[in-house]
N, C-alpha and C positions, 0 to 999 in steps of 0.2 A: 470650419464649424464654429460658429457664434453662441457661445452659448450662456444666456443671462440667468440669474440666481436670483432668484424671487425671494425677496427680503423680508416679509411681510410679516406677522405676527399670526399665530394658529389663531383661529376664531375662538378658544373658550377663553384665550386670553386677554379677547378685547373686554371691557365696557357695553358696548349695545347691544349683543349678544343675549347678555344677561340682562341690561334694565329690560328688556322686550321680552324676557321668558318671565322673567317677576309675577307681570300684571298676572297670566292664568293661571300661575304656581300658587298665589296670593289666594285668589277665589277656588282653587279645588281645596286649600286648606279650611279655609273660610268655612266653605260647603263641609267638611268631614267635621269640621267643630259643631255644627249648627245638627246636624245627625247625631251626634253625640251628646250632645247637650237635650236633644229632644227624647232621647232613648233611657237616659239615665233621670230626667223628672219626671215626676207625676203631676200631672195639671189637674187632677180629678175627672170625671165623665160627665157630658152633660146630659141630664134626665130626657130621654128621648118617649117619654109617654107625661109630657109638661100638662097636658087637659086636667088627666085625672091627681097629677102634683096639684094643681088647682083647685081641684075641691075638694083636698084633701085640707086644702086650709080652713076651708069651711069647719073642718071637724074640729081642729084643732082650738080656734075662733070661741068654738062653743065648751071645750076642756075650760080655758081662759075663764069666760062667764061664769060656767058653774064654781071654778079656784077664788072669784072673784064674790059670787054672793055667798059662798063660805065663810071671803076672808085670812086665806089661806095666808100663812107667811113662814118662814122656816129659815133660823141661823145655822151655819153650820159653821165649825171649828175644825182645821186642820193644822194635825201637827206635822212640819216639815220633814222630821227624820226619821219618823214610823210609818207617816202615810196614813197614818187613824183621820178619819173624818167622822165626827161625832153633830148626829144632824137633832135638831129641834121643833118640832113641829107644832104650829096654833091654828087655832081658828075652830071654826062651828061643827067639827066631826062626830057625827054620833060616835062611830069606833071608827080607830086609826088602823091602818090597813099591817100588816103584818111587815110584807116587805114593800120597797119604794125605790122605785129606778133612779137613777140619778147619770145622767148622759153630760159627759163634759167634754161639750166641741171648741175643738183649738179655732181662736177666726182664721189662721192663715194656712193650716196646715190640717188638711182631711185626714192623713192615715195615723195624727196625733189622737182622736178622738177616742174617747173610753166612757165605754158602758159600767156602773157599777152599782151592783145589787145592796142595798140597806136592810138590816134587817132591825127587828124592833126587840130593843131588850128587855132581860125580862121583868125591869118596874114598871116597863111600856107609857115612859115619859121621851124616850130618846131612841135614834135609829145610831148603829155602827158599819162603818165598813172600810176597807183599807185601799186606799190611790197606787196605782203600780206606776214607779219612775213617768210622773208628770213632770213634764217640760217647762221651761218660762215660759210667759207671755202673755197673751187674752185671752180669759176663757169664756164661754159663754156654757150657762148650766140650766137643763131642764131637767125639772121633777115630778114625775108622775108615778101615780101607783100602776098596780098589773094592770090593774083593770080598767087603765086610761079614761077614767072619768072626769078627773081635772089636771092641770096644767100648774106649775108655776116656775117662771121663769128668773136668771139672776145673770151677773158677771163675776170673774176675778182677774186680780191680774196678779198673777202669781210668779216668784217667790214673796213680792211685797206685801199682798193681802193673805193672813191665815185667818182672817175670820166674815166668812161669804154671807151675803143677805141673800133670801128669796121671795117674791113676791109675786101674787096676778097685780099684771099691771093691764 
Protein backbone atom coordinates (compact mmCIF):
# COMPACT_ATOMS: atom_id res chain seq x y z
CA UNK A 1 0.00 0.00 0.00
CA UNK A 2 1.44 3.34 -1.33
CA UNK A 3 0.16 5.67 0.34
CA UNK A 4 0.92 9.73 -0.48
CA UNK A 5 0.03 12.71 1.83
CA UNK A 6 -1.22 15.51 0.25
CA UNK A 7 0.67 18.51 1.35
CA UNK A 8 -1.13 21.25 0.27
CA UNK A 9 -2.53 24.06 2.09
CA UNK A 10 -6.77 24.30 3.19
CA UNK A 11 -8.10 26.77 0.59
CA UNK A 12 -9.25 29.53 3.15
CA UNK A 13 -5.57 29.79 3.64
CA UNK A 14 -4.61 30.66 0.27
CA UNK A 15 -4.57 34.21 -1.27
CA UNK A 16 -6.96 33.63 -4.41
CA UNK A 17 -9.51 32.27 -2.64
CA UNK A 18 -10.01 35.49 -1.05
CA UNK A 19 -8.93 38.19 -3.63
CA UNK A 20 -11.89 36.41 -5.99
CA UNK A 21 -14.60 36.58 -3.06
CA UNK A 22 -13.61 40.40 -2.40
CA UNK A 23 -14.92 41.66 -5.73
CA UNK A 24 -18.86 40.45 -4.77
CA UNK A 25 -18.30 40.90 -0.97
CA UNK A 26 -17.20 44.49 -2.05
CA UNK A 27 -20.48 45.38 -4.10
CA UNK A 28 -23.21 43.74 -1.84
CA UNK A 29 -21.57 46.09 0.78
CA UNK A 30 -21.38 48.89 -1.59
CA UNK A 31 -25.30 48.02 -2.44
CA UNK A 32 -26.42 47.86 1.63
CA UNK A 33 -24.45 51.52 2.00
CA UNK A 34 -26.32 53.00 -0.99
CA UNK A 35 -29.87 51.60 0.76
CA UNK A 36 -29.00 53.01 3.62
CA UNK A 37 -27.84 56.17 2.70
CA UNK A 38 -31.18 56.48 0.46
CA UNK A 39 -33.42 55.58 3.49
CA UNK A 40 -31.98 57.86 6.07
CA UNK A 41 -32.04 61.37 3.60
CA UNK A 42 -34.65 63.36 2.47
CA UNK A 43 -34.28 64.62 -1.17
CA UNK A 44 -37.72 66.36 -0.84
CA UNK A 45 -40.79 65.23 -3.47
CA UNK A 46 -40.97 66.38 -6.67
CA UNK A 47 -44.43 68.47 -7.45
CA UNK A 48 -46.22 65.84 -9.32
CA UNK A 49 -49.32 68.25 -10.45
CA UNK A 50 -46.10 70.94 -12.10
CA UNK A 51 -49.09 72.62 -14.74
CA UNK A 52 -51.05 74.06 -11.92
CA UNK A 53 -47.34 74.94 -9.77
CA UNK A 54 -47.23 76.96 -12.99
CA UNK A 55 -49.82 79.13 -12.84
CA UNK A 56 -49.68 79.51 -9.68
CA UNK A 57 -46.66 81.74 -10.58
CA UNK A 58 -48.79 83.84 -12.40
CA UNK A 59 -50.44 84.67 -9.07
CA UNK A 60 -47.63 85.20 -7.30
CA UNK A 61 -46.04 87.59 -10.39
CA UNK A 62 -49.02 89.65 -9.66
CA UNK A 63 -48.49 89.69 -5.31
CA UNK A 64 -44.88 91.16 -6.71
CA UNK A 65 -46.70 94.03 -8.86
CA UNK A 66 -49.13 95.05 -6.50
CA UNK A 67 -45.76 95.06 -3.33
CA UNK A 68 -44.20 96.82 -6.17
CA UNK A 69 -46.63 99.85 -6.93
CA UNK A 70 -47.01 100.08 -3.08
CA UNK A 71 -43.43 100.24 -2.72
CA UNK A 72 -43.37 97.98 -0.05
CA UNK A 73 -40.07 97.56 1.89
CA UNK A 74 -39.47 96.06 5.36
CA UNK A 75 -36.26 95.84 7.76
CA UNK A 76 -36.29 93.47 10.07
CA UNK A 77 -33.98 92.89 13.25
CA UNK A 78 -33.05 89.72 14.96
CA UNK A 79 -31.73 89.26 17.97
CA UNK A 80 -29.57 85.89 18.05
CA UNK A 81 -30.25 84.78 21.65
CA UNK A 82 -33.86 85.39 22.09
CA UNK A 83 -35.03 84.88 18.61
CA UNK A 84 -37.12 88.20 18.76
CA UNK A 85 -37.58 89.50 15.23
CA UNK A 86 -38.77 92.97 15.31
CA UNK A 87 -40.07 93.63 11.57
CA UNK A 88 -40.57 97.36 10.14
CA UNK A 89 -42.86 97.95 7.57
CA UNK A 90 -43.14 101.06 4.62
CA UNK A 91 -44.71 102.04 1.80
CA UNK A 92 -48.16 103.34 0.40
CA UNK A 93 -50.62 101.22 2.85
CA UNK A 94 -53.83 102.72 3.80
CA UNK A 95 -53.94 100.44 7.04
CA UNK A 96 -51.15 97.82 7.89
CA UNK A 97 -52.59 94.37 8.13
CA UNK A 98 -52.72 93.11 11.65
CA UNK A 99 -50.84 90.03 11.32
CA UNK A 100 -48.07 89.18 8.49
CA UNK A 101 -46.46 85.82 7.54
CA UNK A 102 -43.14 85.66 7.36
CA UNK A 103 -41.89 82.06 5.61
CA UNK A 104 -38.17 81.41 6.01
CA UNK A 105 -36.95 78.76 3.51
CA UNK A 106 -33.53 77.30 4.11
CA UNK A 107 -32.02 77.15 0.16
CA UNK A 108 -30.52 73.78 0.88
CA UNK A 109 -32.45 72.13 3.30
CA UNK A 110 -36.59 71.76 3.03
CA UNK A 111 -37.60 70.36 6.43
CA UNK A 112 -35.47 73.55 7.81
CA UNK A 113 -38.13 75.76 6.64
CA UNK A 114 -40.50 77.94 9.24
CA UNK A 115 -43.45 79.53 8.94
CA UNK A 116 -43.76 82.59 11.48
CA UNK A 117 -46.67 84.59 12.41
CA UNK A 118 -45.91 88.60 13.04
CA UNK A 119 -48.13 90.43 14.81
CA UNK A 120 -48.67 94.14 14.90
CA UNK A 121 -47.88 96.03 18.26
CA UNK A 122 -49.78 98.00 19.86
CA UNK A 123 -48.26 101.62 18.59
CA UNK A 124 -48.81 99.83 15.19
CA UNK A 125 -45.39 101.17 13.88
CA UNK A 126 -43.82 97.58 14.12
CA UNK A 127 -44.62 93.75 13.76
CA UNK A 128 -43.07 91.04 16.76
CA UNK A 129 -42.43 87.50 16.58
CA UNK A 130 -39.90 84.93 17.87
CA UNK A 131 -37.57 82.40 15.34
CA UNK A 132 -37.44 78.69 16.98
CA UNK A 133 -33.61 77.28 16.79
CA UNK A 134 -32.86 78.68 13.16
CA UNK A 135 -30.02 76.95 11.67
CA UNK A 136 -26.89 78.60 9.80
CA UNK A 137 -26.81 79.25 6.38
CA UNK A 138 -29.02 80.94 3.49
CA UNK A 139 -32.03 81.93 3.97
CA UNK A 140 -34.43 83.10 1.78
CA UNK A 141 -37.77 85.15 3.25
CA UNK A 142 -41.23 85.94 2.07
CA UNK A 143 -43.63 88.35 3.41
CA UNK A 144 -47.07 88.35 2.92
CA UNK A 145 -50.00 89.37 4.80
CA UNK A 146 -53.26 86.61 5.35
CA UNK A 147 -54.69 87.88 2.84
CA UNK A 148 -51.87 87.28 0.09
CA UNK A 149 -52.36 90.39 -1.71
CA UNK A 150 -48.69 91.43 -2.05
CA UNK A 151 -45.41 89.73 -1.89
CA UNK A 152 -42.09 90.85 -0.78
CA UNK A 153 -39.19 89.14 -0.91
CA UNK A 154 -35.40 89.15 0.93
CA UNK A 155 -32.17 86.98 1.92
CA UNK A 156 -30.12 86.25 5.10
CA UNK A 157 -27.36 84.56 5.75
CA UNK A 158 -27.45 83.84 9.15
CA UNK A 159 -25.62 83.69 12.12
CA UNK A 160 -23.66 86.71 10.18
CA UNK A 161 -26.63 89.01 9.09
CA UNK A 162 -28.97 90.21 12.22
CA UNK A 163 -30.38 92.84 10.37
CA UNK A 164 -32.60 91.49 6.90
CA UNK A 165 -33.82 93.94 4.05
CA UNK A 166 -37.19 93.18 2.28
CA UNK A 167 -38.10 94.35 -0.86
CA UNK A 168 -40.51 93.84 -4.26
CA UNK A 169 -38.14 93.32 -6.49
Amino acid sequence: MNSSINMTTPWYRQFWPWFLISFPLIAVIAGIATVVIAVKTDDGLVNDDYYKTGLAINKVLDREVEARRLNLKAGIDWQQDSGLITLRLQGKLQQYPQRLKLMLSHATRAHLDQNVLLLLSPDGKSYTARIKNIKDGNWNLVLQPENLQWRIDGRASIPQETNWSLRAE
